[in-house]
C-alpha positions as CSV (number, residue, x, y, z in Angstrom):
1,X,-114.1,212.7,14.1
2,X,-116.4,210.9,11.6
3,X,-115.7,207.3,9.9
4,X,-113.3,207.5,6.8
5,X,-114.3,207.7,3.4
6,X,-113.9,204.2,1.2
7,X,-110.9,204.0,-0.4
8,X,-111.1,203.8,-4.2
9,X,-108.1,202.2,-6.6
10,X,-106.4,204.7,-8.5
11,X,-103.8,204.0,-11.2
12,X,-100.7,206.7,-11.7
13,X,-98.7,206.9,-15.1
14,X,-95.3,207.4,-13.5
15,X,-92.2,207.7,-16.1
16,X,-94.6,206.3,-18.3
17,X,-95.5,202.9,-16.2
18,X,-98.9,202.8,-14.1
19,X,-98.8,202.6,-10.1
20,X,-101.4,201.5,-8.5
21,X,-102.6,203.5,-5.5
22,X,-105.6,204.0,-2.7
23,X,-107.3,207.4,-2.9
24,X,-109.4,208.3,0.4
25,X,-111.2,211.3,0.3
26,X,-113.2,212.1,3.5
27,X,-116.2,215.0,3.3
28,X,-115.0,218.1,3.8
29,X,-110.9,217.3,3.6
30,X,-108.8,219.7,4.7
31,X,-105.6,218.5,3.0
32,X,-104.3,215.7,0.9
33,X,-101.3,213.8,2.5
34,X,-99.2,211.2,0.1
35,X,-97.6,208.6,1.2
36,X,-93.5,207.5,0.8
37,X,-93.3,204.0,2.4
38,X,-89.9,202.6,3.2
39,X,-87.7,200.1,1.8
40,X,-89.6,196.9,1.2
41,X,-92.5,198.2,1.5
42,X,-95.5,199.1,-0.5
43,X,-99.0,200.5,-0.6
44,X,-100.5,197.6,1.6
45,X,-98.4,198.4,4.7
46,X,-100.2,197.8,7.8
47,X,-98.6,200.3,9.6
48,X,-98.7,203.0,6.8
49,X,-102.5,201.9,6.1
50,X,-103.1,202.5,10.1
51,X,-102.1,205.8,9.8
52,X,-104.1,206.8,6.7
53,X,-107.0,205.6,8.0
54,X,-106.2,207.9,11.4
55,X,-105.7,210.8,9.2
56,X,-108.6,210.3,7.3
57,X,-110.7,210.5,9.9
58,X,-109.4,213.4,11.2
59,X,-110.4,215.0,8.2
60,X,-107.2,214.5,5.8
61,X,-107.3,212.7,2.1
62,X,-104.7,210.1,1.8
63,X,-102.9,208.6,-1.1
64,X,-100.8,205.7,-0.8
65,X,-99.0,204.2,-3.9
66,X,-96.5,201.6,-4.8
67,X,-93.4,203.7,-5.3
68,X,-91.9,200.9,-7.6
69,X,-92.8,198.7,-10.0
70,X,-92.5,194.8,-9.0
71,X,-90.1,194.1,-11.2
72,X,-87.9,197.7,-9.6
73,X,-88.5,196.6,-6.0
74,X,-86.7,193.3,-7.0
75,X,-83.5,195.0,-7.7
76,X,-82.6,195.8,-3.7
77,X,-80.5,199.0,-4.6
78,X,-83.5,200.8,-6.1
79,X,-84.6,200.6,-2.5
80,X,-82.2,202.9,-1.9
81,X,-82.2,205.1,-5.0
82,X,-83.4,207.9,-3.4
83,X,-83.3,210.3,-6.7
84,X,-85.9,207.9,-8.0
85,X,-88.4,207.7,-4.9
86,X,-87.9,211.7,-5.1
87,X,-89.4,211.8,-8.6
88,X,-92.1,209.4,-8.1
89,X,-93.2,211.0,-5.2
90,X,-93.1,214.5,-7.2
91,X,-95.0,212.5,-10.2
92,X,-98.0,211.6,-7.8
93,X,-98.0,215.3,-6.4
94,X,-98.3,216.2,-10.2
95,X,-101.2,213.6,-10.7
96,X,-102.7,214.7,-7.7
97,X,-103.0,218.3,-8.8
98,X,-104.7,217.4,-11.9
99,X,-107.5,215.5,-10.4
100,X,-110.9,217.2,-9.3
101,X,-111.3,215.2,-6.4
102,X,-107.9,216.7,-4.6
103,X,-106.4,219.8,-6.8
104,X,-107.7,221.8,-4.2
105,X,-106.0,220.4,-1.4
106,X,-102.8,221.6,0.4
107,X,-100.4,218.9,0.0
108,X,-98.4,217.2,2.9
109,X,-96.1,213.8,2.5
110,X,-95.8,211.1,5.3
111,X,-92.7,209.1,4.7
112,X,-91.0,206.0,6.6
113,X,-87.7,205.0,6.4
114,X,-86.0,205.5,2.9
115,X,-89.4,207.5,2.0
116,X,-88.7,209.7,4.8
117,X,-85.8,211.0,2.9
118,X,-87.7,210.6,-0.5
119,X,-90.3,212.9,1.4
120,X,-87.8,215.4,2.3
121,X,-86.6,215.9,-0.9
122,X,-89.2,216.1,-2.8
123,X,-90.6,218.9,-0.3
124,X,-87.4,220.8,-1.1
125,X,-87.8,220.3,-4.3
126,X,-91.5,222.0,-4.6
127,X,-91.0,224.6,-1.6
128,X,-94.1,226.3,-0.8
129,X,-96.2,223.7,-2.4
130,X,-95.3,221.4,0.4
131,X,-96.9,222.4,3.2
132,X,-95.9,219.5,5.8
133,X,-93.9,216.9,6.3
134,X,-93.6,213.6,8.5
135,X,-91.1,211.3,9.0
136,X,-91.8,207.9,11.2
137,X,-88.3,206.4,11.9
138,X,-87.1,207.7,8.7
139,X,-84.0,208.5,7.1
140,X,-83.7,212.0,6.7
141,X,-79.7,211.4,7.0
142,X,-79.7,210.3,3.1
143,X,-81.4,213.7,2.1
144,X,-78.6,215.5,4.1
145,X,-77.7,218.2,1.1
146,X,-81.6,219.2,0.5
147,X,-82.6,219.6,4.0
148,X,-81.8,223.1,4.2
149,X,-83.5,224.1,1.4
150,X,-86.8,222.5,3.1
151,X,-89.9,225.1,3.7
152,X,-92.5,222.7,4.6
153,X,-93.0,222.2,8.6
154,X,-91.8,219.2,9.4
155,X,-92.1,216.8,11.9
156,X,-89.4,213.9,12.4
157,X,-91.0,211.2,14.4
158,X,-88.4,208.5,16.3
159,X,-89.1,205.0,18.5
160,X,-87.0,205.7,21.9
161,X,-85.5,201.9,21.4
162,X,-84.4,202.6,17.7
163,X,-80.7,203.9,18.8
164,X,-79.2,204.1,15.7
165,X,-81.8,206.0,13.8
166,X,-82.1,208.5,16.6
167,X,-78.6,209.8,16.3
168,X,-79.3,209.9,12.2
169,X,-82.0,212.0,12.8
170,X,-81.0,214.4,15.4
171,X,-78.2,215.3,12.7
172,X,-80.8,215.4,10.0
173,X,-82.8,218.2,12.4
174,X,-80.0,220.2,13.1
175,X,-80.2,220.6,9.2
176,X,-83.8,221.3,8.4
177,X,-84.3,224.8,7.4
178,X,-88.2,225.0,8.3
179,X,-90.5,225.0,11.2
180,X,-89.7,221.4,12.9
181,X,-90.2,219.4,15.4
182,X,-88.5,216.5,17.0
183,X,-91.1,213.4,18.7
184,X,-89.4,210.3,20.5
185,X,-91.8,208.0,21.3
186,X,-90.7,205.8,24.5
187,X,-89.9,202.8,23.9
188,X,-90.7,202.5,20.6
189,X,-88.5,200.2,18.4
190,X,-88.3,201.1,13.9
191,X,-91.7,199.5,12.9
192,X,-93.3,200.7,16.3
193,X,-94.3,197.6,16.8
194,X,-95.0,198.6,20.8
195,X,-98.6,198.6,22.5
196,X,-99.9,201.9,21.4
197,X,-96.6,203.2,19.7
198,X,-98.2,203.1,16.2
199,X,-101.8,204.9,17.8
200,X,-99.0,208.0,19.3
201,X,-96.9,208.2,15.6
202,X,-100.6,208.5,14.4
203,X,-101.9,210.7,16.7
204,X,-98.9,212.8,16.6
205,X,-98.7,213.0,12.2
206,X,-103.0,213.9,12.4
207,X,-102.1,217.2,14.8
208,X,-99.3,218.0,13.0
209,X,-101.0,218.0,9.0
210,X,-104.4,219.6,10.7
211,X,-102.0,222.9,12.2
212,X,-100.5,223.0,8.7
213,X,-102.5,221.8,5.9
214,X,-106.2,223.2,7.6
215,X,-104.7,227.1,7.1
């Protein structure tokens, strides 16, 4: 696996307001994987920004972009407005067709907590031109009606210590109606905080958008 490409800042017109996001584009990409960070969060994640720079060097573009606005993410409910994560993460898939750099790509989403649900959705909204999904201790629960409509493999991935979330997601899997696969990772708490928990949830997401977005 080679060193990542540089990131470069990118700016998305989203229901007509500009998100900024980080584009990475490694030689040779085999895929194009967006990211829906949870509630709270934003592009600048260190956990999210660990990942992306895993996956880019195993040969995946990234794009990681602030799903709301500052003035949105001050309103706690939008948070949780799932309906509007879901169109801004189909608005960056839009943006991301158009450009030269990555209309080529197949097209995966890596989503944590409320963007895990955001993720789902929005798969089952596109079908076929989702071709993976991850969840890291996401919330699949709140996309609970959409799941079975899902195409795109998907991947939930769980800490062993997040109890809770566990039992959310196991009912979310029962309803996913696509390829899946269920990863605990032991002892593991939400944010995967752990020794090496974060270097597993990344290892695990770069196998699973290689087998799906390199065919």
């Amino acid at each position: 696996m080679g060193a990542p490409d540089r990131e470069q800042v990118v700016r998305l017109t989203l229901d007509g307001v500009v998100h900024d996001g980080d584009l990475g584009v490694p030689e040779g990409a085999r895929g194009l994987v967006i990211f829906a960070h949870g509630s709270g969060s934003s592009r600048r994640s260190r956990r999210n920004r660990f990942v992306a720079e895993t996956l880019r060097r195993a040969g995946l573009a990234t794009l990681l972009f602030d799903l709301l606005t500052e003035a949105e993410d001050g309103d706690y409910a939008n948070r949780f407005n799932i309906e509007l994560l879901k169109q801004r993460l189909l608005g960056a898939t839009a943006w991301a067709q158009a450009q030269a750099a990555t209309r080529a790509l197949a097209i995966g989403y890596f989503g944590a907590s409320t963007g895990g649900a955001a993720a789902l959705e929005a798969a089952a909204a596109l079908g076929v031109t989702v071709r993976a999904v991850v969840s890291r201790g996401g919330r699949p629960d709140l996309a609970m009606e959409a799941l079975p409509r899902v195409r795109a493999p998907t991947l939930l991935i769980v800490g062993g210590a997040d109890y809770g979330v566990i039992g959310l997601n196991q009912q979310a899997y029962e309803q996913i109606g696509a390829v899946k696969a269920f990863e605990i990772v032991p002892g593991a708490t939400h944010l995967f905080e752990e020794p090496g928990a974060l270097e597993e949830v990344a290892r695990l997401a770069a196998a699973w958008f290689n087998r799906y977005l390199g065919v």
